[in-house]
C-alpha positions in Angstrom: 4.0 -49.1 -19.7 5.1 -51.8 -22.7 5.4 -48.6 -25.5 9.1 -47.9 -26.2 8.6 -44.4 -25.1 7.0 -44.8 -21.7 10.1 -43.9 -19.7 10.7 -40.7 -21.8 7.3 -39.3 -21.2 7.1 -40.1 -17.3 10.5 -38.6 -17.3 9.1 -35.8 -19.3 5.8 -35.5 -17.2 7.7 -35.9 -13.5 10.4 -33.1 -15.0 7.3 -30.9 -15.5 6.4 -31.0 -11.9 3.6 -34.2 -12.4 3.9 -36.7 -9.2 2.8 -40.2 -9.6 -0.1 -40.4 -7.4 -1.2 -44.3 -7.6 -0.1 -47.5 -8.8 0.3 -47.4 -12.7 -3.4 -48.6 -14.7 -2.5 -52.1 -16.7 -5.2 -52.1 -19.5 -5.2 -53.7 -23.3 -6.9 -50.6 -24.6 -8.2 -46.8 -23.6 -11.7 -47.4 -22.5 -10.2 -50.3 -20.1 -8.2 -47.8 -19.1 -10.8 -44.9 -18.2 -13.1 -47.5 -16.5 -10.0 -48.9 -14.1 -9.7 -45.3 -13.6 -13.5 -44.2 -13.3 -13.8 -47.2 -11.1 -11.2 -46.0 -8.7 -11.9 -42.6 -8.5 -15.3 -43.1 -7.0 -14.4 -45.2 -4.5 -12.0 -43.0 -3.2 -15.0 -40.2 -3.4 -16.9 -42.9 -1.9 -15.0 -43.4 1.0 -14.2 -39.7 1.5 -17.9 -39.0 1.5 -18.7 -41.6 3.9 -15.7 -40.8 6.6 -18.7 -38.1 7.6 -20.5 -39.6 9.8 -23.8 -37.2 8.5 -22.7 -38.4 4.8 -22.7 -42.0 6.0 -26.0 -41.6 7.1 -27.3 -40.3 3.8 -25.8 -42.6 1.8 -27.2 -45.1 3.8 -30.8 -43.9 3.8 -30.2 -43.1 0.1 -28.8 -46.7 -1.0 -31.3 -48.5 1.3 -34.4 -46.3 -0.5 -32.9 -47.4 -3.9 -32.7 -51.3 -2.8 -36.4 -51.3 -1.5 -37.2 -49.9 -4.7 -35.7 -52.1 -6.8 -37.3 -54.5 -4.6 -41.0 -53.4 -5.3 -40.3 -53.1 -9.0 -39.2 -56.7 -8.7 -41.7 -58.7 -6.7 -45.0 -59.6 -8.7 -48.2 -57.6 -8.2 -50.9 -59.3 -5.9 
């Protein structure tokens, strides 16, 4: 949003029928950038996913299989 040409290019983008969609990502560099945006666009999957209540369940089963895993891996063998 700093680069001289930032308003010409959304002007150019929202003239070629682009919408803004979400707030504007503030990074220093381009792989900030792609993981603000990574980051984001799985929770929204996330919590499309879970507004199923059948999806909620599995995720929970799912998640809760994975932490009980990670748990045995963890704990030292008797």
């Amino acid at each position: 949003m700093e680069a001289s040409t930032f308003l010409k290019e959304k002007e150019r983008l929202l003239a070629e029928g682009f919408e803004v969609d979400v707030e504007p990502i503030l990074a220093t560099n381009i792989e900030q950038a792609m993981e603000k945006y990574r980051s984001g666009f799985l929770n929204d999957v996330d919590e499309y996913r879970n507004s199923d209540v059948a999806a909620g369940l599995f995720t929970f089963i799912t998640e809760t299989i994975k932490s009980l895993r990670q748990g045995l891996k963890g704990s030292p063998s008797t």
